[in-house]
N, C-alpha and C positions, 0 to 999 in steps of 0.2 A: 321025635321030639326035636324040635330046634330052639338052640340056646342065644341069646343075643348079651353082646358082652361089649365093655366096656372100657379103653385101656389108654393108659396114657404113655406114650410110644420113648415118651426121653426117661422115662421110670423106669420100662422096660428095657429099653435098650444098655442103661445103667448096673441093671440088674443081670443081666445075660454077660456082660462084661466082665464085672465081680465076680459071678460064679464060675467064668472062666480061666481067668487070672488066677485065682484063689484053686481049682482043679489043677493048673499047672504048677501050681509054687513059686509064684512069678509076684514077687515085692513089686507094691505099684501103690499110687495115690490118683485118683481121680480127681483133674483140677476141672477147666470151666466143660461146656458141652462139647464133646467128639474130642476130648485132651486126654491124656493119662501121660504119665513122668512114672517110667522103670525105673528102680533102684538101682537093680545091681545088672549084671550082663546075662544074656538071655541066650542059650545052645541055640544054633540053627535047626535043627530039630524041633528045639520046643517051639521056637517063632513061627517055622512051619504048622506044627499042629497047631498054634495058635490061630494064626491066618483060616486055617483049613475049619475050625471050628466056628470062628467067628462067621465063616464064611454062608454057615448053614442056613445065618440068619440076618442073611444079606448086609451083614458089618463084615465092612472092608478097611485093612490097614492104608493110610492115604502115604505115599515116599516122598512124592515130589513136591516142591515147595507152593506150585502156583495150585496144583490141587490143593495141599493143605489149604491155601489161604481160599479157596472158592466155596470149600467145604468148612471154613470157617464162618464165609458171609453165609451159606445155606444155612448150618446150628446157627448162627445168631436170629435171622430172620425166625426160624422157626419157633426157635425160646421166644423172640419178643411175640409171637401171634399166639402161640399157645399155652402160654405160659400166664395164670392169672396176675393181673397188675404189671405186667412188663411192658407195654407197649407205652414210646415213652411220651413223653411230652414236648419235647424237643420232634425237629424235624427225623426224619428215620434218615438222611444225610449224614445227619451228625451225630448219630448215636451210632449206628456204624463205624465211622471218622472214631469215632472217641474209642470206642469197643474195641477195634480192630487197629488201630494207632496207624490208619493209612489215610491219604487224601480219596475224602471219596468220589474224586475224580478217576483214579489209581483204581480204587477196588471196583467201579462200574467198568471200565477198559479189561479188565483182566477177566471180570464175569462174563459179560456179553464175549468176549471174542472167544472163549471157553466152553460156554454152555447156549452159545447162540439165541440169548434170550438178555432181556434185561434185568437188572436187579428192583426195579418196579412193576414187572411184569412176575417176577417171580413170585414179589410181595403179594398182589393181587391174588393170587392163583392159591396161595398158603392162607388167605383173607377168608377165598369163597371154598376155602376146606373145611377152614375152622368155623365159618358160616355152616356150614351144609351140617357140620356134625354137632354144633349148637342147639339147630334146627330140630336134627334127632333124638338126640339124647338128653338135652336138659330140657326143651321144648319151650325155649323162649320166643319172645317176640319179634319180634323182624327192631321194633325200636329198638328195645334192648342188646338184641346183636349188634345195629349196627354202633352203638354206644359205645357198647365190650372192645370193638375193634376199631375206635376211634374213626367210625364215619363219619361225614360233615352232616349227612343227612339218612336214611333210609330211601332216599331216592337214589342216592348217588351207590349206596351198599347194591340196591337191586340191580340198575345197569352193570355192575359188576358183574355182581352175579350172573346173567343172562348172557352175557358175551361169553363167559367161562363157561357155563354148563349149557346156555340151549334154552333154559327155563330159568321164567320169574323166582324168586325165593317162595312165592303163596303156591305157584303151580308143584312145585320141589314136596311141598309141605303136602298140600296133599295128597299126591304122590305115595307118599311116605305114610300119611294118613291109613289110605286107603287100601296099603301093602297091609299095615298095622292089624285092621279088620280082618284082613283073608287070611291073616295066619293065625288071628283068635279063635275065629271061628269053624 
């Protein structure tokens, strides 16, 4: 029997946190995405097995400051694409800038030298994820995707596309189509 499941990765990831926190006795408040604020002081011991837990499921505590802030623009980027009604209306420049309270001159110099890629290359690549699983799972249109994700066109969503994965969004589909079939049947 093969099961095909469903999951929203920042509910999970939320959830895995909380029941870890909460298993160690560790007072905490969960503020924006990838944040949490300890209360009180935490044994090295317990931050070990914290680390060592969280680690199971590839969450990692971030120390240093210029990670934190890179793994800030990653959570934001990724809430704003997957996250329904988030993607804003404003430039993603300045929602950033405004989000992150940095020039986003600042936060694109810190990402690229950091993660050897740009923060619009990122964007894209988080666009034709949340594309591709659109695709799948809710089985919209190529217009309405690229609507969802503030494309200018459905032309401009497929180029996207194609660079990133190899394949049109219709070839992807049915692809996926035609996987669909062979495990019905």
């Amino acid at each position: 029997m093969k099961l095909y499941i469903n999951f929203d990765g920042i509910t999970a990831c939320r959830v895995i946190l909380q029941e870890q926190l909460e298993r160690l006795e560790i007072k905490y408040q969960l503020l924006d995405l990838g944040e949490i604020e300890i209360s009180d002081e935490v044994p090295a011991e317990t931050f070990a097995e914290l680390q060592q837990s969280l680690g199971r499921y590839s969450i990692n505590i971030v120390n240093n400051q210029k990670a934190q802030l890179i793994q800030k623009i990653k959570d934001t980027i990724v809430e704003m694409v997957y996250e329904k009604d988030k993607m804003p209306n404003t430039t993603i420049s300045h929602y950033l800038s405004d989000k992150l309270n940095f020039s986003y001159g600042h936060l694109a110099n810190i990402f690229s030298e950091n993660t050897y890629t740009s923060i619009e290359n990122f964007i894209i690549i988080q666009k034709v994820e949340r594309a591709k699983k659109l695709i799948i799972e809710e089985e919209l249109t190529l217009t309405e995707i690229s609507y969802k994700l503030n494309y200018s066109s459905v032309a401009y969503l497929s180029s996207q596309f194609k660079k990133v994965t190899g394949l049109t969004p219709s070839m992807f589909k049915r692809i996926v189509d035609k996987r669909r079939k062979l495990t019905n049947n």
